[in-house]
mmCIF file of the N, C-alpha and C atoms, coordinates in Angstrom:
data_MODEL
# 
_entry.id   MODEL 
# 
loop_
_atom_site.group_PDB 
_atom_site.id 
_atom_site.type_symbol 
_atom_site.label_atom_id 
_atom_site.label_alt_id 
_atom_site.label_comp_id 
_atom_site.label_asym_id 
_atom_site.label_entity_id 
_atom_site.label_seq_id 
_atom_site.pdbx_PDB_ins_code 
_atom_site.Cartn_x 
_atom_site.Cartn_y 
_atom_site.Cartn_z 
_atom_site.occupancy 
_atom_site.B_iso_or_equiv 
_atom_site.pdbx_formal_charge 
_atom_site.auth_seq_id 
_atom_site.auth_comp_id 
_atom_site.auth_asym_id 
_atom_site.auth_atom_id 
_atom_site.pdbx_PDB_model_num 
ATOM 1   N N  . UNK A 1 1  ? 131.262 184.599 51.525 1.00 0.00 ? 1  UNK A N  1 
ATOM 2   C CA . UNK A 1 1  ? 130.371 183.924 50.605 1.00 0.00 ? 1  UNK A CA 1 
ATOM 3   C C  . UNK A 1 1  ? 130.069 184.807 49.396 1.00 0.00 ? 1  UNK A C  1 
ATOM 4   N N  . UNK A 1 2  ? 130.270 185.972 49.395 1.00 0.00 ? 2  UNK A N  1 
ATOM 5   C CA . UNK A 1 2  ? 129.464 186.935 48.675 1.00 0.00 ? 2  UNK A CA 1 
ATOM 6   C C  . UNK A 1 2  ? 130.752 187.079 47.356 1.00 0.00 ? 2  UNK A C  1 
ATOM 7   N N  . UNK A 1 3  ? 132.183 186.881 48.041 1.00 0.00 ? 3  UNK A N  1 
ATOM 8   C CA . UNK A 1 3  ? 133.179 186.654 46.982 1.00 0.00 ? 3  UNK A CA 1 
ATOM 9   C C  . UNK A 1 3  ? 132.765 185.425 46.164 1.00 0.00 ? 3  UNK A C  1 
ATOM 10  N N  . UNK A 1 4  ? 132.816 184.103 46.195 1.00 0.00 ? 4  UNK A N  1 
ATOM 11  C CA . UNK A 1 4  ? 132.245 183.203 45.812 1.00 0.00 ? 4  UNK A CA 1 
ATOM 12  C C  . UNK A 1 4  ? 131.100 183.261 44.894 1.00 0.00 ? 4  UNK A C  1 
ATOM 13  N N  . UNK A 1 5  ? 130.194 183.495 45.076 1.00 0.00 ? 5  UNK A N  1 
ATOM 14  C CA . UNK A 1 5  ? 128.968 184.263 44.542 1.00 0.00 ? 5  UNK A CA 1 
ATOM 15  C C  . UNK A 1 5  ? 129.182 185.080 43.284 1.00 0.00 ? 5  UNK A C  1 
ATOM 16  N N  . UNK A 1 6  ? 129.998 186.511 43.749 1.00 0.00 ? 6  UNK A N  1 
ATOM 17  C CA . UNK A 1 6  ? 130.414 187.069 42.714 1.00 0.00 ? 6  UNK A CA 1 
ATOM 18  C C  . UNK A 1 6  ? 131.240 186.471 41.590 1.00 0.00 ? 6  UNK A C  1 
ATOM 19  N N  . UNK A 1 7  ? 132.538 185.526 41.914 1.00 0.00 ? 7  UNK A N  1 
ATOM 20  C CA . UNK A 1 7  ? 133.490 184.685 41.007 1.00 0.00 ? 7  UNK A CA 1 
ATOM 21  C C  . UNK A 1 7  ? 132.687 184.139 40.338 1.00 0.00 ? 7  UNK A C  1 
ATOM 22  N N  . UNK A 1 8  ? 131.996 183.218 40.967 1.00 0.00 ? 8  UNK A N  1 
ATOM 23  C CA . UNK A 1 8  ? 131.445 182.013 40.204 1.00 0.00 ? 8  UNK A CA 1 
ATOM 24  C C  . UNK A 1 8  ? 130.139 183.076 38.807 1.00 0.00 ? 8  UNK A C  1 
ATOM 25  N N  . UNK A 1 9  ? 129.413 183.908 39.490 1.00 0.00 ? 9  UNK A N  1 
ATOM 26  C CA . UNK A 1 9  ? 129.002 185.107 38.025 1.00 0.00 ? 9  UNK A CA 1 
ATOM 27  C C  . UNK A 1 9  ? 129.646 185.759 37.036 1.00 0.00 ? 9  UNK A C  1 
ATOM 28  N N  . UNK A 1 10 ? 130.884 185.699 37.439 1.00 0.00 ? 10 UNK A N  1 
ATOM 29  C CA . UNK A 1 10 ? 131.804 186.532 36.619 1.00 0.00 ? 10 UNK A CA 1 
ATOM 30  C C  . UNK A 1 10 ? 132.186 185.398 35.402 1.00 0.00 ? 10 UNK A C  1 
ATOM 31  N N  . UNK A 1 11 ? 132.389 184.291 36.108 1.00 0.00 ? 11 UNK A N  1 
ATOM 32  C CA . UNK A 1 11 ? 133.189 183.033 35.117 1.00 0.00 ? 11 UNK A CA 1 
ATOM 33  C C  . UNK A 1 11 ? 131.931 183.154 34.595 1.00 0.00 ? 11 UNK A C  1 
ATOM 34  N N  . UNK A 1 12 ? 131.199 182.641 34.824 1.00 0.00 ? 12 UNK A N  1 
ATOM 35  C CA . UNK A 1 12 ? 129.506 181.867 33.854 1.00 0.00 ? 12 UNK A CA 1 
ATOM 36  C C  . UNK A 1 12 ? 129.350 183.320 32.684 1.00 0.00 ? 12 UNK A C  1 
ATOM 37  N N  . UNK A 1 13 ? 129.547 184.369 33.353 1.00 0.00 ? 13 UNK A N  1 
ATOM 38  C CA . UNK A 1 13 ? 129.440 185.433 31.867 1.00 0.00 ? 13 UNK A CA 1 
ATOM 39  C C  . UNK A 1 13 ? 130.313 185.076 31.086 1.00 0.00 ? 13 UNK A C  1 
ATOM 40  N N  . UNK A 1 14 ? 131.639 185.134 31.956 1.00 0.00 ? 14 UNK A N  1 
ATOM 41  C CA . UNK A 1 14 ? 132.698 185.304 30.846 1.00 0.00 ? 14 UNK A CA 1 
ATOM 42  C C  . UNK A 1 14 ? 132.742 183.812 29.772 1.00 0.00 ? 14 UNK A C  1 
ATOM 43  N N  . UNK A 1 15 ? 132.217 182.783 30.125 1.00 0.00 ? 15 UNK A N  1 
ATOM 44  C CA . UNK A 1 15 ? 132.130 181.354 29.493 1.00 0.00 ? 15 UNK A CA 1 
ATOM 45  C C  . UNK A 1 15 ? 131.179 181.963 28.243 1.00 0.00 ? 15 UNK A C  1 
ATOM 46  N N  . UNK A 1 16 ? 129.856 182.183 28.905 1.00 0.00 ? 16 UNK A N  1 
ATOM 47  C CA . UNK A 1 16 ? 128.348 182.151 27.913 1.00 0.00 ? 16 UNK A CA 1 
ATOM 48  C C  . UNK A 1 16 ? 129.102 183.620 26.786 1.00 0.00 ? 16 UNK A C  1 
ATOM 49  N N  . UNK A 1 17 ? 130.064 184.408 27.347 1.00 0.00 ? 17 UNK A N  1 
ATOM 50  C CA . UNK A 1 17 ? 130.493 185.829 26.395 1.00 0.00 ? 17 UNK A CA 1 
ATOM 51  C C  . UNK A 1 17 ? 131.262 184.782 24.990 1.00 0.00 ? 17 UNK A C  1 
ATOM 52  N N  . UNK A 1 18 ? 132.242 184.304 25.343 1.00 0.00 ? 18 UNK A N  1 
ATOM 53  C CA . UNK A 1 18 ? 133.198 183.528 24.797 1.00 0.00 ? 18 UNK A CA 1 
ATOM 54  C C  . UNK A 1 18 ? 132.589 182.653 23.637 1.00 0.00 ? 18 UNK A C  1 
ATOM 55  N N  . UNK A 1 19 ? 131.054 181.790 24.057 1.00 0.00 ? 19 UNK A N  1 
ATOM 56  C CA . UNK A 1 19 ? 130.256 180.742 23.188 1.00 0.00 ? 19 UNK A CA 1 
ATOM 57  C C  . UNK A 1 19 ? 128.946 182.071 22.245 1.00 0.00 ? 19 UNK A C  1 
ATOM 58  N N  . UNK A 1 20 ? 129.486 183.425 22.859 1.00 0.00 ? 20 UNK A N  1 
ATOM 59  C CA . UNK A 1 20 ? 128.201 183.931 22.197 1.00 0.00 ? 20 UNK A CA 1 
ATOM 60  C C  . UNK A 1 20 ? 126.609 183.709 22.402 1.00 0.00 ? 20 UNK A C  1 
ATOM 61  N N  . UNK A 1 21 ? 126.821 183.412 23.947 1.00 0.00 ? 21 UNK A N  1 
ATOM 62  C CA . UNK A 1 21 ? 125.492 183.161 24.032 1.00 0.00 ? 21 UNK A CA 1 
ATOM 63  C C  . UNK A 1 21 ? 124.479 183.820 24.274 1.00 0.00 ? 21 UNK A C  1 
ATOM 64  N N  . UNK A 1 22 ? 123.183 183.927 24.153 1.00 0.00 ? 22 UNK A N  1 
ATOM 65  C CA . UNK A 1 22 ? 122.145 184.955 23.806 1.00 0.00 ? 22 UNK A CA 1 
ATOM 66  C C  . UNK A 1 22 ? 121.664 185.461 25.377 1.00 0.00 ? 22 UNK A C  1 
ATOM 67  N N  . UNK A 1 23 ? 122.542 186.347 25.900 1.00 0.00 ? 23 UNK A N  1 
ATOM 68  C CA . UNK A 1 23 ? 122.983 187.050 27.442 1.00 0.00 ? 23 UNK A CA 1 
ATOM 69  C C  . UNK A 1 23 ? 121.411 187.070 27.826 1.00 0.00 ? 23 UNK A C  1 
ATOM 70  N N  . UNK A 1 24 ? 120.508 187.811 26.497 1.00 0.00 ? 24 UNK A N  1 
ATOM 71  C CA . UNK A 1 24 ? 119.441 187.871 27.234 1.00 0.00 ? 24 UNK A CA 1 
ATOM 72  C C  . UNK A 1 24 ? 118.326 186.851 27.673 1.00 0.00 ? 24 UNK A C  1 
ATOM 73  N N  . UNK A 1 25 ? 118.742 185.774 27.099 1.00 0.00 ? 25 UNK A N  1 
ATOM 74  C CA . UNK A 1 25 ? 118.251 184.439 27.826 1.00 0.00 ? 25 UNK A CA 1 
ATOM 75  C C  . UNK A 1 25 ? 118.780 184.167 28.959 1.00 0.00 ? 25 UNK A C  1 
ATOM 76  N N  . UNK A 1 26 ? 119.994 184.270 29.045 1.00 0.00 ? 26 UNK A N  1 
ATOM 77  C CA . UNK A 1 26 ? 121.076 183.245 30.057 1.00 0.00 ? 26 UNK A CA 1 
ATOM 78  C C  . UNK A 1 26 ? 121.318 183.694 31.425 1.00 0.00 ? 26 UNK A C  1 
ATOM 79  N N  . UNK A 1 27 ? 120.962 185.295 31.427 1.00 0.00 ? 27 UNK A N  1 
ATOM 80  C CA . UNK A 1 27 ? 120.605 185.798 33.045 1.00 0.00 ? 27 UNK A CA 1 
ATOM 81  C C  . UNK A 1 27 ? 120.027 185.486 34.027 1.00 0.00 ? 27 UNK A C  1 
ATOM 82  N N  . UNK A 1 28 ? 118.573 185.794 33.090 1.00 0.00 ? 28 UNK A N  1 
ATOM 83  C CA . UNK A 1 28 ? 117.385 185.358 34.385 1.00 0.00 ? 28 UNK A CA 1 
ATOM 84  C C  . UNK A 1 28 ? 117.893 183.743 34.452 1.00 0.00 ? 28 UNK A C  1 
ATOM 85  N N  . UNK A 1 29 ? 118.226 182.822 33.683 1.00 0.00 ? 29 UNK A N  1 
ATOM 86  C CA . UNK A 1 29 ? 118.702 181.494 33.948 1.00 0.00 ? 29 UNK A CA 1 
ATOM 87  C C  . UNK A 1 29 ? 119.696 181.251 35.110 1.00 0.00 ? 29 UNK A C  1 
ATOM 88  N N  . UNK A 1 30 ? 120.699 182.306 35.377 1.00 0.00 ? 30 UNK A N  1 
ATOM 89  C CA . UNK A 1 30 ? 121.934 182.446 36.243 1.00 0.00 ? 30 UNK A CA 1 
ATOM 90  C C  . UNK A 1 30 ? 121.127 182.585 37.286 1.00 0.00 ? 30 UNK A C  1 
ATOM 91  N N  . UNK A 1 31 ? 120.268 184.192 37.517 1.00 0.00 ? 31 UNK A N  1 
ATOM 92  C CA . UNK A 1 31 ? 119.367 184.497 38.692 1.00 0.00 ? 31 UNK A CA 1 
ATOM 93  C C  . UNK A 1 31 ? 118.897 183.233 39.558 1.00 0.00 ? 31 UNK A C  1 
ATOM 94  N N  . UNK A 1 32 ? 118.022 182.091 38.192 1.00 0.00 ? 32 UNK A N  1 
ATOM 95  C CA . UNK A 1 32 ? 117.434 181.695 39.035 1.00 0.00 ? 32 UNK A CA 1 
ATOM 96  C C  . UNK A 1 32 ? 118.016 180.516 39.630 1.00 0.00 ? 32 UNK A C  1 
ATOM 97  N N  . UNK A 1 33 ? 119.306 180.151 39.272 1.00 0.00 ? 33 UNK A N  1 
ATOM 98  C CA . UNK A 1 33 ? 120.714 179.087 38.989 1.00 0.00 ? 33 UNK A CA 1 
ATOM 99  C C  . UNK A 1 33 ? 120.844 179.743 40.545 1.00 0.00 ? 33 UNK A C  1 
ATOM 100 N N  . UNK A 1 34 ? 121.266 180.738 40.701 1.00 0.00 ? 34 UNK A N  1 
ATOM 101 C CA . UNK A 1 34 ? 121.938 181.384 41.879 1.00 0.00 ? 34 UNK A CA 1 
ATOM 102 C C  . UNK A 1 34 ? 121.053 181.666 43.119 1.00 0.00 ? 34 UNK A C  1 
ATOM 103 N N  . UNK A 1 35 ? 119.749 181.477 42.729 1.00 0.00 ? 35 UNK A N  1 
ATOM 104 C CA . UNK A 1 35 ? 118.846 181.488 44.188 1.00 0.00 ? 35 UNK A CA 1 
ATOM 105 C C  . UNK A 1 35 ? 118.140 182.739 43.965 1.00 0.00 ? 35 UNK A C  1 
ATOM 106 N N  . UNK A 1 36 ? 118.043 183.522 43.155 1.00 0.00 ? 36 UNK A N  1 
ATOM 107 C CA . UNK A 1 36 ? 117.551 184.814 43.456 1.00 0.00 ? 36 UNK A CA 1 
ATOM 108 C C  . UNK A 1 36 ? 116.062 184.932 42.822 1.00 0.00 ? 36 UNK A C  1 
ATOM 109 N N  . UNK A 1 37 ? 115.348 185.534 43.516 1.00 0.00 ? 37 UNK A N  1 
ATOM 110 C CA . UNK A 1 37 ? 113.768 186.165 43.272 1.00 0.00 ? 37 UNK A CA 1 
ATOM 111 C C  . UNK A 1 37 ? 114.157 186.580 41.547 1.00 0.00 ? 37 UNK A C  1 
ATOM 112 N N  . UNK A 1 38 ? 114.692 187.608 41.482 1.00 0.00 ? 38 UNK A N  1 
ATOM 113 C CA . UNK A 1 38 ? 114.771 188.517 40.717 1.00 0.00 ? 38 UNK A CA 1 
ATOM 114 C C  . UNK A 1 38 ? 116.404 188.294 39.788 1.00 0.00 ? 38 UNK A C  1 
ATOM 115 N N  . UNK A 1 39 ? 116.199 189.408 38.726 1.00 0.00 ? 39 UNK A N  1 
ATOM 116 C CA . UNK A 1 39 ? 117.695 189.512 37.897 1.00 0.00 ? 39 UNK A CA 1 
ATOM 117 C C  . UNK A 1 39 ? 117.813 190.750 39.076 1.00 0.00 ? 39 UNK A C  1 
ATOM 118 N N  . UNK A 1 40 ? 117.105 191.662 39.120 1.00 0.00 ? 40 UNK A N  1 
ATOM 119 C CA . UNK A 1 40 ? 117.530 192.697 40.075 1.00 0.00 ? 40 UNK A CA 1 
ATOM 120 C C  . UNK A 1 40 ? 118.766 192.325 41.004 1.00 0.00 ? 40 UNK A C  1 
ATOM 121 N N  . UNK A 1 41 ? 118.677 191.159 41.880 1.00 0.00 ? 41 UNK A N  1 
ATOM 122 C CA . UNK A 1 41 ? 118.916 190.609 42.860 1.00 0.00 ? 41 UNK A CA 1 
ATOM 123 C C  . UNK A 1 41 ? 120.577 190.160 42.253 1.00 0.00 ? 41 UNK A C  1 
ATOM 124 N N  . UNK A 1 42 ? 120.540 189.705 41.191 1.00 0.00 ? 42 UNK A N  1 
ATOM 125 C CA . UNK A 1 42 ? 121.693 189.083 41.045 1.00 0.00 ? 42 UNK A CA 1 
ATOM 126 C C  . UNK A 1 42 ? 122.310 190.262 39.855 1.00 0.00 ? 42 UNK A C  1 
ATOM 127 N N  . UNK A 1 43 ? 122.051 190.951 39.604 1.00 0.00 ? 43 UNK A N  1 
ATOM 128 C CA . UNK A 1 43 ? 122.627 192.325 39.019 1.00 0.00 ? 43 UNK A CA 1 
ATOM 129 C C  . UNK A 1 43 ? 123.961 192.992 39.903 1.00 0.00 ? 43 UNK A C  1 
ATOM 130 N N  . UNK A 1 44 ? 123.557 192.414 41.455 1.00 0.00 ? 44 UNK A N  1 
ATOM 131 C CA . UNK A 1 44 ? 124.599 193.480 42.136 1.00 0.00 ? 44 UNK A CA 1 
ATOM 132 C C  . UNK A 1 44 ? 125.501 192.821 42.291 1.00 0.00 ? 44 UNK A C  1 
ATOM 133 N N  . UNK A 1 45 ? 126.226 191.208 41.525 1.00 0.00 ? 45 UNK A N  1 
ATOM 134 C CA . UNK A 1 45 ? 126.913 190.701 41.448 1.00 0.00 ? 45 UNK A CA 1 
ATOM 135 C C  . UNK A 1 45 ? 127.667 190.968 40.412 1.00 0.00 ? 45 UNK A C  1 
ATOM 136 N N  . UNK A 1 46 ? 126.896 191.163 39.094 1.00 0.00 ? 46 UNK A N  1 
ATOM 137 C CA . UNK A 1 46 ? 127.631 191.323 37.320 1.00 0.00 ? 46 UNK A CA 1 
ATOM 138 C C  . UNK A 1 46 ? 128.103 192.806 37.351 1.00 0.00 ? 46 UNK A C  1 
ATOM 139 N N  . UNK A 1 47 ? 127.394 193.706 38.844 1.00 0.00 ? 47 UNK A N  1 
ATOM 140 C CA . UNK A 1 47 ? 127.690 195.408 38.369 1.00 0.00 ? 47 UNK A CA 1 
ATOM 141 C C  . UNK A 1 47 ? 129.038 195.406 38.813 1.00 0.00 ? 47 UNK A C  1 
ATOM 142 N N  . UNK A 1 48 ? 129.555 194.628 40.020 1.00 0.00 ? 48 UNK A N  1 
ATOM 143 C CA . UNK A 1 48 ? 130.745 194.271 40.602 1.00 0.00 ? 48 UNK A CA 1 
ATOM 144 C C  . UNK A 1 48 ? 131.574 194.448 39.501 1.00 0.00 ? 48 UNK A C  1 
ATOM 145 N N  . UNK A 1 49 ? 131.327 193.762 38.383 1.00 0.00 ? 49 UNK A N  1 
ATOM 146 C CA . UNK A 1 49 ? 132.083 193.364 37.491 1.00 0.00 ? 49 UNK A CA 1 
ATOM 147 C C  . UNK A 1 49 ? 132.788 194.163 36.589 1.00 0.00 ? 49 UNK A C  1 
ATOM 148 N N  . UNK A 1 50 ? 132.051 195.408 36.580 1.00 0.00 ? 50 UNK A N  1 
ATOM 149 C CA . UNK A 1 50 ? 132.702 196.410 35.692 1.00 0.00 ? 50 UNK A CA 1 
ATOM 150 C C  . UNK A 1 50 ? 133.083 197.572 35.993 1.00 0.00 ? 50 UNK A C  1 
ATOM 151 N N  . UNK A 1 51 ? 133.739 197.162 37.527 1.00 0.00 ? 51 UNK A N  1 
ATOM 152 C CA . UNK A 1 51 ? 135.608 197.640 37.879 1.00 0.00 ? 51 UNK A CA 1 
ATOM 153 C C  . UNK A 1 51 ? 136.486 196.501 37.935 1.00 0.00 ? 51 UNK A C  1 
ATOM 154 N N  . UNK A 1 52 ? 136.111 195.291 37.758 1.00 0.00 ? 52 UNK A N  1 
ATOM 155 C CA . UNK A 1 52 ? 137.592 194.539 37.183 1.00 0.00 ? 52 UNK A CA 1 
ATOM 156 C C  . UNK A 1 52 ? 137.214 194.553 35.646 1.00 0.00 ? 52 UNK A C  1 
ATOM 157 N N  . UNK A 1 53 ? 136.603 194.005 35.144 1.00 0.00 ? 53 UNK A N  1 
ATOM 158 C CA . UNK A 1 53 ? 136.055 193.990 33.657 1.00 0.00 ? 53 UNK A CA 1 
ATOM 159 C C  . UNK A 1 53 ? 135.682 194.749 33.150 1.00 0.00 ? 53 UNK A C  1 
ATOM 160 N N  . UNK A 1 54 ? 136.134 195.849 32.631 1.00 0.00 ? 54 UNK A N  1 
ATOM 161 C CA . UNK A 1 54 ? 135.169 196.768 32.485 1.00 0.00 ? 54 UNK A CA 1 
ATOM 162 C C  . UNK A 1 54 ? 134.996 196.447 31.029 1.00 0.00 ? 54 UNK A C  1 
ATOM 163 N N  . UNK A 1 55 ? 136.078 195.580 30.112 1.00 0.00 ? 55 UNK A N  1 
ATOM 164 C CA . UNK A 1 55 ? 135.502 195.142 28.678 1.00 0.00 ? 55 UNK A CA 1 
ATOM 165 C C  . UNK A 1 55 ? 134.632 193.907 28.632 1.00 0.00 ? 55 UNK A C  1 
ATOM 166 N N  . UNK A 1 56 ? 134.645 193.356 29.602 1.00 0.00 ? 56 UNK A N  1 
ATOM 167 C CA . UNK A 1 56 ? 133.117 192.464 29.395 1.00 0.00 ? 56 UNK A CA 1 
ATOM 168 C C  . UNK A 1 56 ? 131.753 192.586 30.066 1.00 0.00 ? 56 UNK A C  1 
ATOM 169 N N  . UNK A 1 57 ? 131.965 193.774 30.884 1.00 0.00 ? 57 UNK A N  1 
ATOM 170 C CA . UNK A 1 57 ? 130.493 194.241 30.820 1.00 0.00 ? 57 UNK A CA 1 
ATOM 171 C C  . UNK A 1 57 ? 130.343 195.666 29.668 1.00 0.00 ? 57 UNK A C  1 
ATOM 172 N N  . UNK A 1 58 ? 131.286 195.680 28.703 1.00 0.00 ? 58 UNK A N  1 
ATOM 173 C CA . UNK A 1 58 ? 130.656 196.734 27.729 1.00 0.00 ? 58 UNK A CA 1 
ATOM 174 C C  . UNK A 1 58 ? 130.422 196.115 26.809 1.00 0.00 ? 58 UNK A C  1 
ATOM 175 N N  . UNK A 1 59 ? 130.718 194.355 26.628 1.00 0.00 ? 59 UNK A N  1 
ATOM 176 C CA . UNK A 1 59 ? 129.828 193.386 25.828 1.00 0.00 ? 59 UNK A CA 1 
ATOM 177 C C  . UNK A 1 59 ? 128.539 193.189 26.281 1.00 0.00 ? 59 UNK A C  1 
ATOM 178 N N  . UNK A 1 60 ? 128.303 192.884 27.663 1.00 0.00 ? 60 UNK A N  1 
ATOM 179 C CA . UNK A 1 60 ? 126.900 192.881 28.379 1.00 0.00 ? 60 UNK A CA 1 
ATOM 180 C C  . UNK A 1 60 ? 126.130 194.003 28.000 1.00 0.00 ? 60 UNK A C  1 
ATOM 181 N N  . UNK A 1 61 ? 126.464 195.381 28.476 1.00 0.00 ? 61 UNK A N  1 
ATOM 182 C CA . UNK A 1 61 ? 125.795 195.997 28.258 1.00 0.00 ? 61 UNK A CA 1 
ATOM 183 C C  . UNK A 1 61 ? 125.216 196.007 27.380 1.00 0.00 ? 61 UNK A C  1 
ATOM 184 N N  . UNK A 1 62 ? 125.987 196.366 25.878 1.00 0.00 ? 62 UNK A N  1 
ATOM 185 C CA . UNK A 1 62 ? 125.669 196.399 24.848 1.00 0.00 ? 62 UNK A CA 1 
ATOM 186 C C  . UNK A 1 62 ? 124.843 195.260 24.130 1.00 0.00 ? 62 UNK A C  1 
ATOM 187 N N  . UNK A 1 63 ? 124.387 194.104 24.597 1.00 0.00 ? 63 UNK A N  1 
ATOM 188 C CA . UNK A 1 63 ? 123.166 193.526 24.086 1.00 0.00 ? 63 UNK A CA 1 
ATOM 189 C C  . UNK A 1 63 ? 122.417 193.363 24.776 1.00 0.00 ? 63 UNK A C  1 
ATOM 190 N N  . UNK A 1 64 ? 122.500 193.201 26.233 1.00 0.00 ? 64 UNK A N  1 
ATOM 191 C CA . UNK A 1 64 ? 121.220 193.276 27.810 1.00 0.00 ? 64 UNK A CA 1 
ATOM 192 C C  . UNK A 1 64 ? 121.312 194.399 28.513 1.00 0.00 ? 64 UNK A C  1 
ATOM 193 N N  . UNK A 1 65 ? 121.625 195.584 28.210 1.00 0.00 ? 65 UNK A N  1 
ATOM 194 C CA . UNK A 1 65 ? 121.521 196.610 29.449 1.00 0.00 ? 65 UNK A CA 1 
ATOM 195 C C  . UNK A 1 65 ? 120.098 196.484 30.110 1.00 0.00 ? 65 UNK A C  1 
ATOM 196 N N  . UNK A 1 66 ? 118.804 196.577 29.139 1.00 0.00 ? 66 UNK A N  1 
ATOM 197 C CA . UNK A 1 66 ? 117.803 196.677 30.160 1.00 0.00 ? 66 UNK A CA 1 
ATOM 198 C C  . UNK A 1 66 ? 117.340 195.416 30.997 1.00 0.00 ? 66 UNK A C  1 
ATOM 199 N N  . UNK A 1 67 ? 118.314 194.243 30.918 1.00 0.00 ? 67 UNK A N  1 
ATOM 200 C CA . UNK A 1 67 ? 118.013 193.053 31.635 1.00 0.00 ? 67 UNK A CA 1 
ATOM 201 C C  . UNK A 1 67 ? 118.805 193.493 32.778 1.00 0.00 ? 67 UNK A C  1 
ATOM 202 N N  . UNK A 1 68 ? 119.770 194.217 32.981 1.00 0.00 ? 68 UNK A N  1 
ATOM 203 C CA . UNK A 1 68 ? 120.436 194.359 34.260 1.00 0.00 ? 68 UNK A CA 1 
ATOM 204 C C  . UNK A 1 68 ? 120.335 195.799 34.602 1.00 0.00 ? 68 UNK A C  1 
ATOM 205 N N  . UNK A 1 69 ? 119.474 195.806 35.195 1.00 0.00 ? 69 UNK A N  1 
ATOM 206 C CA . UNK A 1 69 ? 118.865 197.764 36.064 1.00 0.00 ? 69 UNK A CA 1 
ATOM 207 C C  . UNK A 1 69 ? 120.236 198.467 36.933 1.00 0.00 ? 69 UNK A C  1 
ATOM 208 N N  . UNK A 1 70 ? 120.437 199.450 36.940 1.00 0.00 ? 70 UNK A N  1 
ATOM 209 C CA . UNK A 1 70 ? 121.382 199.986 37.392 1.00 0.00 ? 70 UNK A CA 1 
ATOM 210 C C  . UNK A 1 70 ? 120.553 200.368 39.180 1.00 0.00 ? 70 UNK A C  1 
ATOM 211 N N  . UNK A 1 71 ? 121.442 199.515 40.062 1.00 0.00 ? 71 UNK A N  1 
ATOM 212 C CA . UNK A 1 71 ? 122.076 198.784 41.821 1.00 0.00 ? 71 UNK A CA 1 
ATOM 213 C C  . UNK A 1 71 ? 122.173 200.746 42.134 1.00 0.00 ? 71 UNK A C  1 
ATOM 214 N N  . UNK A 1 72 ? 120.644 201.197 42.896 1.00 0.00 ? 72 UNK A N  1 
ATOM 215 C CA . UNK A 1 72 ? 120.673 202.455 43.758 1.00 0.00 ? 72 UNK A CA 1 
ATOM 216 C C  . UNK A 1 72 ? 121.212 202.237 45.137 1.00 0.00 ? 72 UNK A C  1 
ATOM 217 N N  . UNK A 1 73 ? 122.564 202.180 45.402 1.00 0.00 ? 73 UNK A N  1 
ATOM 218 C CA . UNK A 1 73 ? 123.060 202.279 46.809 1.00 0.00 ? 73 UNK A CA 1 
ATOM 219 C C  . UNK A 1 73 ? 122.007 202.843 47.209 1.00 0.00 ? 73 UNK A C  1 
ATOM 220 N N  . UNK A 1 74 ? 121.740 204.003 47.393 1.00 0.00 ? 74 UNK A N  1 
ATOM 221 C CA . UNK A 1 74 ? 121.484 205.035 47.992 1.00 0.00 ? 74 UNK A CA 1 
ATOM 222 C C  . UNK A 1 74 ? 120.628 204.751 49.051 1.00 0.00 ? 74 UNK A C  1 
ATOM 223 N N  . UNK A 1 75 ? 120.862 204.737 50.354 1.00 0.00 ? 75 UNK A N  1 
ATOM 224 C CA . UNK A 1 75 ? 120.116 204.414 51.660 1.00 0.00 ? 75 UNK A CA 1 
ATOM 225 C C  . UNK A 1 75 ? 120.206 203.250 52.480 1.00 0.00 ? 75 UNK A C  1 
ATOM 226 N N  . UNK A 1 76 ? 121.418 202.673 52.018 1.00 0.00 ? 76 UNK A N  1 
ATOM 227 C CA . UNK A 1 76 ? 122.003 201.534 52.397 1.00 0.00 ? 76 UNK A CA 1 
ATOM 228 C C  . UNK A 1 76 ? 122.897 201.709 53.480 1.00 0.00 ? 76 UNK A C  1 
# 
């Protein structure tokens, strides 16, 4: 399920990247599209993204980094 999940985030960026759409609206919209409390929550889906993509999350980044917090494995 969690593949699924991730695909279907990856397309919806790469669509809203393509129309130019204003990322920092259209997240928390995905988040809450996708079931999640939080962008936190659905962050560890788009971070996925940039080891296949790594040029469309350096479009993300570069206008929402602080909408998507950088995913602390650590203690998992």
């Amino acid at each position: 399920m969690d593949f699924l999940r991730h695909t279907f985030a990856v397309h919806v960026l790469q669509k809203w990247i393509s129309q130019e759409a204003d990322l920092t609206a259209m997240i928390p919209m995905l988040s809450t599209y996708m079931g999640h409390n939080t962008v936190r929550s659905t962050a560890r889906y788009l971070r996925l993204t940039s080891e296949v993509y790594p040029d469309l999350m350096k479009k993300v980044e570069s206008s929402c980094a602080y909408v998507i917090p950088e995913v602390n494995n650590e203690g998992n």
